[in-house]
N, C-alpha and C positions, 0 to 999 in steps of 0.2 A: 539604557535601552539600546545608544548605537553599538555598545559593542555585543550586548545580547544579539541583536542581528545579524553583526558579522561573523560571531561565532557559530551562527545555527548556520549560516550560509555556506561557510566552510562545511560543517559537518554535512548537510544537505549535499553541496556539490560533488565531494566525494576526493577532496585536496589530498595528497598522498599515494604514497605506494601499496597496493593491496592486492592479493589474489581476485581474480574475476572470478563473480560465482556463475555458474551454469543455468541458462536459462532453459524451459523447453522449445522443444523441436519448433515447434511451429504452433501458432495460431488464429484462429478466424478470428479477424477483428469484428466483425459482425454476430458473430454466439459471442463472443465477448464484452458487445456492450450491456447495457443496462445496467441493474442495481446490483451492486454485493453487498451485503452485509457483511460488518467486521466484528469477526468472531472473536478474534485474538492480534495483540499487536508486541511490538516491543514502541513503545508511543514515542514521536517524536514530542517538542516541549510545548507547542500548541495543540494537542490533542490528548497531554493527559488529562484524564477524569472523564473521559467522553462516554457519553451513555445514547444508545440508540445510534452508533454510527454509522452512516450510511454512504457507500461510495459509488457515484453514479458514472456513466459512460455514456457519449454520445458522437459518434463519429461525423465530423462536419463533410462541406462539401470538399476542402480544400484538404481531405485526409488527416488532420489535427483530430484529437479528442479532448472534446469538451468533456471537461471532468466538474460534477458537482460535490463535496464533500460536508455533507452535517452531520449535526452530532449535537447533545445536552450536554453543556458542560457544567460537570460534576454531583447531576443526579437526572433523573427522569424527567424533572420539570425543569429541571437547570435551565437559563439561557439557551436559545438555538443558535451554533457557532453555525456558518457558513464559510465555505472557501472554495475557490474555482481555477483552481489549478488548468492550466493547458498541455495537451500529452502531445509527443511527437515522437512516430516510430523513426527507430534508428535501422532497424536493418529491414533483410528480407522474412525473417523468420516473427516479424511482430510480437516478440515476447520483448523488444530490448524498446524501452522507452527513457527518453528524457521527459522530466514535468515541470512545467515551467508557471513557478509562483511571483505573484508580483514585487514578494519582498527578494527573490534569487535575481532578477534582472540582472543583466543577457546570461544568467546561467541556467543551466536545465538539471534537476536532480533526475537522481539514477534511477531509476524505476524497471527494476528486470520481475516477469516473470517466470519463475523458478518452479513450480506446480501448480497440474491442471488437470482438473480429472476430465475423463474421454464425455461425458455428460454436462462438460462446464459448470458443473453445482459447485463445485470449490476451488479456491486457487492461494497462492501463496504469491508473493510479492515482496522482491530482497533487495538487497545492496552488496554488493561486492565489499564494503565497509563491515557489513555485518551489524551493522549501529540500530537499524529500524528493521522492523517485517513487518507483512499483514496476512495476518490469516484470515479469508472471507469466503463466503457463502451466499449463493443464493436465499437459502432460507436465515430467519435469524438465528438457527442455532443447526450444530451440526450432532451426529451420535456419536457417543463420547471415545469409541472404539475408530471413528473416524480421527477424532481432537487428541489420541495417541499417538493415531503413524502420522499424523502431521507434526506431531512436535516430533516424534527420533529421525523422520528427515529433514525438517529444519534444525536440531543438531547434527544431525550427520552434514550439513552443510557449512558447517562452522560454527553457529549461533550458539549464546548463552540461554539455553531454554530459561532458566532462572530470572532471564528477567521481559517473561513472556506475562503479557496480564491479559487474561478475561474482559472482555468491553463486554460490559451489560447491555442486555437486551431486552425490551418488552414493548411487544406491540398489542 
């Protein structure tokens, strides 16, 4: 188990030499909180099988986001996982985040957003590793002509679309 840890920790933190991936220009932290729905991911190893995943945002007073994360693990009725990850913007342009989980202590994983559409209905969520994404949505599910040019610009960004999965949803 300790070294499961410290391997997801590493991988989480972002240890290594890597291309930095491009986040966008800018954006409102405030249209950006609330609920996304996660339409598609490359899952990190605590969130495979997740069904109903939900990624909430709630910006504190001291400018942190409080992040809620649940999810059914490994069907509808599965178990409800929980996890509350802490966000902390890194620059001025509020796309670059560190997230700061209990098991990373003092480290912050990467957390960049990388696409946003001008309506905030959908965003993508990357790593300069290339190892995880999130594809989400305000609604649980996106049109499928949408869930296309999201995946050839998350290839065009480096990414294995190949090991991109569908997180089920039904509400």
């Amino acid at each position: 188990m300790r070294i499961t840890l410290l391997a997801l920790l590493a991988a989480l933190t972002g240890c290594g030499s890597v291309t930095p991936i491009k986040t966008v220009e800018q954006v409102d932290l405030q249209r950006f909180m609330g609920d996304w729905y996660v339409i598609a991911n490359i899952p990190t190893p605590f969130e495979k099988g997740a069904h109903n995943a939900v990624e909430s945002y709630q910006l504190n007073d001291k400018g942190e986001i409080q992040t809620t994360f649940t999810f059914r693990k490994d069907s509808f009725d599965g178990k409800e996982k929980v996890m509350r990850p802490k966000g902390v913007v890194r620059d001025a342009s509020n796309a670059d985040w560190g997230m700061q989980f209990w098991f990373t202590w003092p480290f912050k994983a990467e957390y960049k957003i990388i696409y946003l559409t001008d309506d905030y209905g959908q965003t993508v969520v990357g790593r300069s590793k290339r190892d995880f994404v999130w594809i989400m949505a305000r609604q649980p599910s996106i049109p499928d002509a949408d869930y296309a040019a999201i995946l050839e610009f998350v290839a065009e960004q480096g990414y294995d679309v190949s090991k991109i999965q569908r997180v089920p949803q039904r509400w």
